[in-house]
C-alpha positions as CSV (number, residue, x, y, z in Angstrom):
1,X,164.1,19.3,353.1
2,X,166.9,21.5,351.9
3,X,167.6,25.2,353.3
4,X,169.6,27.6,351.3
5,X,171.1,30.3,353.9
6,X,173.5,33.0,352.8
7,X,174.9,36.6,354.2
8,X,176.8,39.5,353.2
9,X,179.2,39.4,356.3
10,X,180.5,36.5,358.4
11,X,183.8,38.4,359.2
12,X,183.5,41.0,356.9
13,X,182.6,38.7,354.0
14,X,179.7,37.2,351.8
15,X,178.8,33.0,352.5
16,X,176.4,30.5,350.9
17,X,175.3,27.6,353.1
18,X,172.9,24.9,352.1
19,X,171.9,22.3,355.1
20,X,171.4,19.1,353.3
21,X,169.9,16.8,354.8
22,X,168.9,18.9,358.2
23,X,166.9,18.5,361.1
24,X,167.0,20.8,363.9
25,X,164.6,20.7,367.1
26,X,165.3,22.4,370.6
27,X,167.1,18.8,371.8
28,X,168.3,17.6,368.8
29,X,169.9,18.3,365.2
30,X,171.6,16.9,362.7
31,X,173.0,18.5,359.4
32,X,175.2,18.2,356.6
33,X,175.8,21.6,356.1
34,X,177.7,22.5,352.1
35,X,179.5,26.0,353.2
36,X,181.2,28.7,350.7
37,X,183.1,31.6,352.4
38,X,184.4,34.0,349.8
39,X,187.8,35.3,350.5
40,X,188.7,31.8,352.1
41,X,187.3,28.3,351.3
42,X,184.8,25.5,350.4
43,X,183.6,23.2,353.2
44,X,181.8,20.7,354.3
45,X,180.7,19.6,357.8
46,X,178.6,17.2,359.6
47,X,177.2,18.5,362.6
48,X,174.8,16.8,365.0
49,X,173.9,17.0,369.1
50,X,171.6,15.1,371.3
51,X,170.8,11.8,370.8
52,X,172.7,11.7,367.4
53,X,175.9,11.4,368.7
54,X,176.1,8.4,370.5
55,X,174.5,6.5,367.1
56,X,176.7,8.0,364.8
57,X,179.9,9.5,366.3
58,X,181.5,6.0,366.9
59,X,181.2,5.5,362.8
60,X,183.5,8.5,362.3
61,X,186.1,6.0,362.2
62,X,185.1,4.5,359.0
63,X,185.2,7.8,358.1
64,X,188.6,8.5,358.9
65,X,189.4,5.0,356.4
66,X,187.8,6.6,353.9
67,X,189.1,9.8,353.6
68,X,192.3,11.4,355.7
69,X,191.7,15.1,355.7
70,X,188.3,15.5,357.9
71,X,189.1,17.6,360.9
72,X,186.8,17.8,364.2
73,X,186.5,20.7,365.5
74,X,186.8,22.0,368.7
75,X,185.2,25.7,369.4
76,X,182.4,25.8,372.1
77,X,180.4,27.8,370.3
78,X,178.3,25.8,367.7
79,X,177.3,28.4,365.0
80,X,181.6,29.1,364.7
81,X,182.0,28.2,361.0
82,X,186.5,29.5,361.0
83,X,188.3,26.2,360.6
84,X,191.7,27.1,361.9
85,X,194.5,25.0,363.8
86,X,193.2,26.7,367.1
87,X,189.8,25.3,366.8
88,X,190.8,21.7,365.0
89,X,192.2,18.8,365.3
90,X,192.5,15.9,362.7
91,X,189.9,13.7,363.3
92,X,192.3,10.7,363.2
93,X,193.6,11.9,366.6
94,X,190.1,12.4,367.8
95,X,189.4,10.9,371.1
96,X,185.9,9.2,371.1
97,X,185.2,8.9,374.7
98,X,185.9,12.7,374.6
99,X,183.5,13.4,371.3
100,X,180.8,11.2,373.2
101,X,180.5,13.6,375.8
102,X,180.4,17.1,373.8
103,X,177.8,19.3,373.1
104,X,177.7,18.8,369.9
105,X,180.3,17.6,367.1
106,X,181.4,19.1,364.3
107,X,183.9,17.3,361.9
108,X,184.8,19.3,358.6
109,X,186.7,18.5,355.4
110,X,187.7,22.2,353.3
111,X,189.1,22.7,349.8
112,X,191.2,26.1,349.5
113,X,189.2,28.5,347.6
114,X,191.5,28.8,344.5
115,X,190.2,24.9,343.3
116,X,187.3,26.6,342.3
117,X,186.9,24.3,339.2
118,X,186.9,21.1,341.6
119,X,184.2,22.3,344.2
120,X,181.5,20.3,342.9
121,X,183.8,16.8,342.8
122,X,185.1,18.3,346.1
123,X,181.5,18.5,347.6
124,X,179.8,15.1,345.8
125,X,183.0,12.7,346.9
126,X,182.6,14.8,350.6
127,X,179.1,13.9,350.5
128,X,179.7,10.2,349.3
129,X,181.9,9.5,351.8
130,X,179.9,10.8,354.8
131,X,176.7,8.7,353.4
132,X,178.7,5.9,352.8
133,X,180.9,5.8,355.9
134,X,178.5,7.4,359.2
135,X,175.0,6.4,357.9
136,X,174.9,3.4,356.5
């Protein structure tokens, strides 16, 4: 089921964050997470761990067809939600053997905050795409 999350300061700022579709357990989780950071952007990431990743990181490929501007990314720390060029790389230059053997992935596509008026296209053709493209 859905979960609506939000705060009054991640770096001094207010977020919204609704995981959709989610599953979390102490071995494994997997989430499409919709994230709004006021002061900064619109995003979207997939993020999964355990057993996940070997069924659906080799599809992120099909993602990559599909849609150019999805970034993994890189920090060590899970629950970072910054997407900056120190902690992301295109995902087209993503190396799979290395992805396979992370943690945990985290690939993101963000929309700059001032195209405000296209979030919800932004956030339906992310959403598409991921359906589409990693779980079909």
């Amino acid at each position: 089921s859905p979960k609506i999350y939000n705060g009054e300061n991640y770096q001094g700022l207010p977020w919204v964050m609704l995981d959709y579709p989610r599953y979390f357990t102490r071995e494994e989780e997997l989430a499409i997470r919709s994230y709004f950071w006021w002061g900064h952007y619109f995003s979207i990431t997939l993020q999964m761990n355990g057993a996940f990743i070997p069924t659906y990181a080799p599809k992120l490929q099909q993602l990559v067809f599909a849609q150019t501007d999805w970034f993994l990314l890189t920090d060590e720390d899970k629950w970072q939600h910054t997407i900056h060029s120190n902690n992301a790389i295109p995902l087209v230059e993503a190396d799979l053997k290395k992805m396979m053997a992370m943690p945990f992935v985290k690939v993101v596509k963000k929309m700059p905050l001032k195209h405000w008026a296209e979030a919800p296209v932004f956030f339906q053709d992310a959403f598409k795409a991921l359906m589409n493209n990693v779980f079909d």
